[in-house]
C-alpha positions as CSV (number, residue, x, y, z in Angstrom):
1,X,-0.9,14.1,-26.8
2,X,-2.3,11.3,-25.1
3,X,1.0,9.4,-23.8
4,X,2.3,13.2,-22.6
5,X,-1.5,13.7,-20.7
6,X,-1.1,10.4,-18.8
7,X,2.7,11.3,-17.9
8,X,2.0,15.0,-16.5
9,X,-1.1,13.0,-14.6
10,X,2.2,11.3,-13.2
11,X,3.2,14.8,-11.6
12,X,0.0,15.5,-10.0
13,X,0.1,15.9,-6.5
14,X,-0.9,12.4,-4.5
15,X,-0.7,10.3,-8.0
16,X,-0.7,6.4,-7.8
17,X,2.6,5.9,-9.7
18,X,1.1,2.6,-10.6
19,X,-1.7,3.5,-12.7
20,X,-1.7,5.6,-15.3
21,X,-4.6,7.9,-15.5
22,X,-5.9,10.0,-18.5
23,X,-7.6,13.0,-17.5
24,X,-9.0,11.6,-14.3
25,X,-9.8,7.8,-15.8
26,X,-7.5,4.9,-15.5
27,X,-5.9,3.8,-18.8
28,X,-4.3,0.4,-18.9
29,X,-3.5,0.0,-22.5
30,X,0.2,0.0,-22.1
31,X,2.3,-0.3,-19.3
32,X,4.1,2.3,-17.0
33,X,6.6,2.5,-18.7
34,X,6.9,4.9,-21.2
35,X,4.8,7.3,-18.7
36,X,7.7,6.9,-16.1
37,X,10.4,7.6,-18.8
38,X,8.3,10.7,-20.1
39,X,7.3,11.9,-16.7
40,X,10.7,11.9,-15.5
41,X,11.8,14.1,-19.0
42,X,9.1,16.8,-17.7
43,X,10.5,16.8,-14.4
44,X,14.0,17.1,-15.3
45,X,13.5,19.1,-18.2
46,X,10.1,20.8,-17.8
47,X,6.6,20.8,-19.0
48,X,7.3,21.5,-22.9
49,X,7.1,19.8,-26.1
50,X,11.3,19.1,-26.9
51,X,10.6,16.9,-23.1
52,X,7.9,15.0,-24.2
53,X,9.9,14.0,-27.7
54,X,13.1,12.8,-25.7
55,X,11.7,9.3,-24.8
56,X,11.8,8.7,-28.7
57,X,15.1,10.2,-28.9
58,X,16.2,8.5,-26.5
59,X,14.7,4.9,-28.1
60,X,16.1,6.0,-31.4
61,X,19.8,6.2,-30.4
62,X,19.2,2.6,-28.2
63,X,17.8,0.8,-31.2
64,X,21.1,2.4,-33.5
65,X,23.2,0.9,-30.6
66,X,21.8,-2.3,-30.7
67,X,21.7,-2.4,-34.4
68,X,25.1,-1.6,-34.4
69,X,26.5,-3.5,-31.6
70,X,24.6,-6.9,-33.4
71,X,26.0,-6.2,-36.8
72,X,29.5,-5.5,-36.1
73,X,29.1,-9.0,-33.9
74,X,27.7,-10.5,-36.9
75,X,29.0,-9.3,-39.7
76,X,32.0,-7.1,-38.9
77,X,32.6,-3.1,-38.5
78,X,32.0,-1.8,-42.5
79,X,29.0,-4.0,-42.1
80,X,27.6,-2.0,-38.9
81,X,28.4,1.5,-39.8
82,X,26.5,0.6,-43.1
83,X,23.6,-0.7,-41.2
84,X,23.7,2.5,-38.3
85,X,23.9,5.1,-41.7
86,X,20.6,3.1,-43.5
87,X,18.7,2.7,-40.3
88,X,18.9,6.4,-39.0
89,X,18.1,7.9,-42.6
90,X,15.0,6.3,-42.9
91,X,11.5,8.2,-43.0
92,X,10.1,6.0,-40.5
93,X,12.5,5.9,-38.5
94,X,13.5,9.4,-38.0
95,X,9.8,10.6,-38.0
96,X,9.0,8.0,-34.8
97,X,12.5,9.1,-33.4
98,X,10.1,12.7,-33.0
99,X,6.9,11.3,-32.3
100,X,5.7,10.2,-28.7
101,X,4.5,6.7,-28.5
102,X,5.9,3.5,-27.2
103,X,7.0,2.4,-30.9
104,X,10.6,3.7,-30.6
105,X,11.1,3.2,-27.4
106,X,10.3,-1.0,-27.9
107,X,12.4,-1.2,-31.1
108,X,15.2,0.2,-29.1
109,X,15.2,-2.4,-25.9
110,X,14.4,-5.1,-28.9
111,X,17.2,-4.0,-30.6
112,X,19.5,-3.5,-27.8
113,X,18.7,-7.1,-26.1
114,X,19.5,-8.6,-30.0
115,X,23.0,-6.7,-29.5
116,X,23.2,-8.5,-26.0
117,X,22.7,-12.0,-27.8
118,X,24.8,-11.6,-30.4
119,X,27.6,-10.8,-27.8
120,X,26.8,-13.5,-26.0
121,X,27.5,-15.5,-28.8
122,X,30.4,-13.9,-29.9
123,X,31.7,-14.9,-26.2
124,X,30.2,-18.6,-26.7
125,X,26.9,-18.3,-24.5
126,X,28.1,-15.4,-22.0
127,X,25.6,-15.3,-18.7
128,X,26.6,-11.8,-18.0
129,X,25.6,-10.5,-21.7
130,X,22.7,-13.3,-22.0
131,X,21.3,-11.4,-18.5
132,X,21.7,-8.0,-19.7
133,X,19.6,-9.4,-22.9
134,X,16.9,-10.8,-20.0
135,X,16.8,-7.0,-18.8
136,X,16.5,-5.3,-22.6
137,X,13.7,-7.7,-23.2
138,X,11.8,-7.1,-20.0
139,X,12.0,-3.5,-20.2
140,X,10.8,-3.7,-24.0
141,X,7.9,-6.1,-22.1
142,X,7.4,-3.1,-19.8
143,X,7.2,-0.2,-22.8
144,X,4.6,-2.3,-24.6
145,X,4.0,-6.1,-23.1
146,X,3.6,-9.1,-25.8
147,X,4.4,-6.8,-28.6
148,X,8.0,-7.6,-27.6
149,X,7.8,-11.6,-28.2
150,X,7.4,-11.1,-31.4
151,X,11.1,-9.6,-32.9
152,X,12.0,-12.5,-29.9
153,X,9.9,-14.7,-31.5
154,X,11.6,-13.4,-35.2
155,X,15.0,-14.3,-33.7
156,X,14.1,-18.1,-32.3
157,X,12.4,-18.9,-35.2
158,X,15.3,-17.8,-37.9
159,X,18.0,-19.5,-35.4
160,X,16.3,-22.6,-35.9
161,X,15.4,-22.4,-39.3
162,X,19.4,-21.4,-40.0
163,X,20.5,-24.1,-37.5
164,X,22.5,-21.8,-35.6
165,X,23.3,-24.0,-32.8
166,X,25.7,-21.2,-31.0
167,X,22.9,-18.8,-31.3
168,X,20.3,-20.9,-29.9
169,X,22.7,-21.8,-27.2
170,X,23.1,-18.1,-26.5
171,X,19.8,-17.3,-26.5
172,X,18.5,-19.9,-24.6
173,X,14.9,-18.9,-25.6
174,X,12.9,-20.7,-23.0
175,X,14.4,-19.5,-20.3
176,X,14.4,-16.0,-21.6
177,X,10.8,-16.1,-22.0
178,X,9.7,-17.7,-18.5
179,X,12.0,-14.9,-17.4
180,X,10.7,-12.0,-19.4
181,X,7.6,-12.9,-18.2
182,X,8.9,-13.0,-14.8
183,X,10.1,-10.1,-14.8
184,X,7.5,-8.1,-16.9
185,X,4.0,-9.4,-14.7
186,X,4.5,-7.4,-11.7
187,X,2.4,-4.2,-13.1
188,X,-0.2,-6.6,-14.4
189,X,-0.5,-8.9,-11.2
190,X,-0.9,-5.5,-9.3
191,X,-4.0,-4.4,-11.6
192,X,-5.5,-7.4,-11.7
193,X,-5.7,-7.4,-7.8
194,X,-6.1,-4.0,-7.4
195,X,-9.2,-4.3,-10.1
196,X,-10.3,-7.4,-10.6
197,X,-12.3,-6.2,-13.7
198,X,-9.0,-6.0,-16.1
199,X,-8.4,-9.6,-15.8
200,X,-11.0,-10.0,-18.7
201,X,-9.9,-6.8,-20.3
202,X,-5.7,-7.7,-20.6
203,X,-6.6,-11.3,-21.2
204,X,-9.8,-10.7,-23.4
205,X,-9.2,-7.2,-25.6
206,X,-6.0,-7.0,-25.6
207,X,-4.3,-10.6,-25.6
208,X,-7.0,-12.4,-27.1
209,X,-8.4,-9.8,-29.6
210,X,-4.9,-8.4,-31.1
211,X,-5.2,-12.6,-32.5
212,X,-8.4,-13.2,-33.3
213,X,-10.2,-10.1,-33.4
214,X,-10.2,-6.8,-31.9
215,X,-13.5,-5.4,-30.5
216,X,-12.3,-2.1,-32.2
217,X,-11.8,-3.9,-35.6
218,X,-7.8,-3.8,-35.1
C-alpha cells in the first residue's frame, strides 16, 4: 500500500516528479524509481490493483532473463532452462513476483546486468555488453541505491576468489562502480540541495545505520 500511495501522489495535479510524497509528506527511503515505473502502470493501465502488481511482474520476468541469459553463458542451454524452471517455482519468488516493493524489481536489473557480464565475457570483455551491464546496475541503484553493491559485490569477490581473470576483465569492477555511482547520485545530489536536512538522514540512517545500527533496530 505504501509504494502504490506515493506512486498515485505521482498523478496528482502539479506533483514534483522528483520527490516522492506519501500522503502529503516527503518520503525518501528509496528512490524514484519504482514510483515512476508504478506510476506510469496506473496511467497506462488504470488506478487498480493488477497495475500496481505489474512492476513485480515485470522484475520477475527481468531477473528469469538475466538468470537465464548468465547460465546458458556459463554453463550451457540444459543448464539455463534448469535454472529458469527452479527460479520461477519458488515460493519466494513467485510470492514477490505479486507483491509491490522494490525487492523484485532490484533482483531483476541485478540479474539482468550479471547476464550482461557474462556476455561480455563470453565475447572476451565486450564494451557494448559491459555498458549495457553499467545501465542494469544503475537502474538497480535507482530501484533501491547501495542495496545493489552487494550481489556486485557477491560477483567481484567470487571472481577473485575463483581467479577468473576473463571475468574480472569483463567486469572491470572499479570502473563499474565509479560509474554506477555516477550514474545513480543525481536524485540524491538533487535532495540534498533541495533539503539540506537529508544529507544526515541518507548518510546517517540509512548508509551508516543499515552497518552499524539502525535507529529502528534494523
Amino acid at each position: 500500500g505504501r509504494y502504490a500511495n506515493i506512486a498515485l501522489q505521482f498523478l496528482e495535479p502539479g506533483a514534483d516528479l522528483w520527490e516522492p510524497r506519501m500522503s502529503g509528506f516527503a518520503h525518501y527511503d528509496k528512490p524514484p524509481l519504482i514510483y515512476w515505473v508504478t506510476a506510469l502502470s496506473f496511467q497506462v493501465f488504470g488506478r487498480h490493483e493488477l497495475a500496481a502488481r505489474l512492476p513485480a511482474y515485470f522484475g520477475s520476468l527481468l531477473a528469469l532473463t538475466g538468470l537465464g541469459w548468465a547460465a546458458r553463458r556459463l554453463r550451457g542451454r540444459e543448464a539455463a532452462w534448469w535454472a529458469m524452471l527452479i527460479c520461477g517455482t519458488m515460493g519466494q519468488f513467485w510470492v514477490l513476483a505479486r507483491y509491490l516493493s522494490p525487492d523484485m524489481l532490484l533482483a531483476g536489473w541485478c540479474s539482468l546486468a550479471i547476464g550482461a557480464w557474462a556476455e561480455a565475457r563470453h565475447r572476451q570483455g565486450d564494451w557494448r555488453f559491459w555498458g549495457l551491464s553499467l545501465l542494469c546496475w544503475a537502474l538497480a541503484w535507482w530501484t533501491k541505491a547501495t542495496a545493489a553493491l552487494v550481489p556486485l559485490a557477491g560477483l567481484a569477490v567470487g571472481l577473485i576468489l575463483t581467479r577468473d581473470q576473463a571475468g574480472l576483465k569483463a567486469l572491470r569492477p572499479v570502473r563499474l562502480f565509479l560509474g554506477i555511482l555516477a550514474l545513480g547520485c543525481p536524485w540524491y545530489l538533487r535532495m540534498m540541495t533541495e533539503h539540506p536536512e537529508t544529507v544526515s538522514f541518507f548518510f546517517g540512517r540509512e548508509l551508516a545505520g543499515r552497518v552499524i545500527g539502525h535507529v529502528d533496530g534494523r
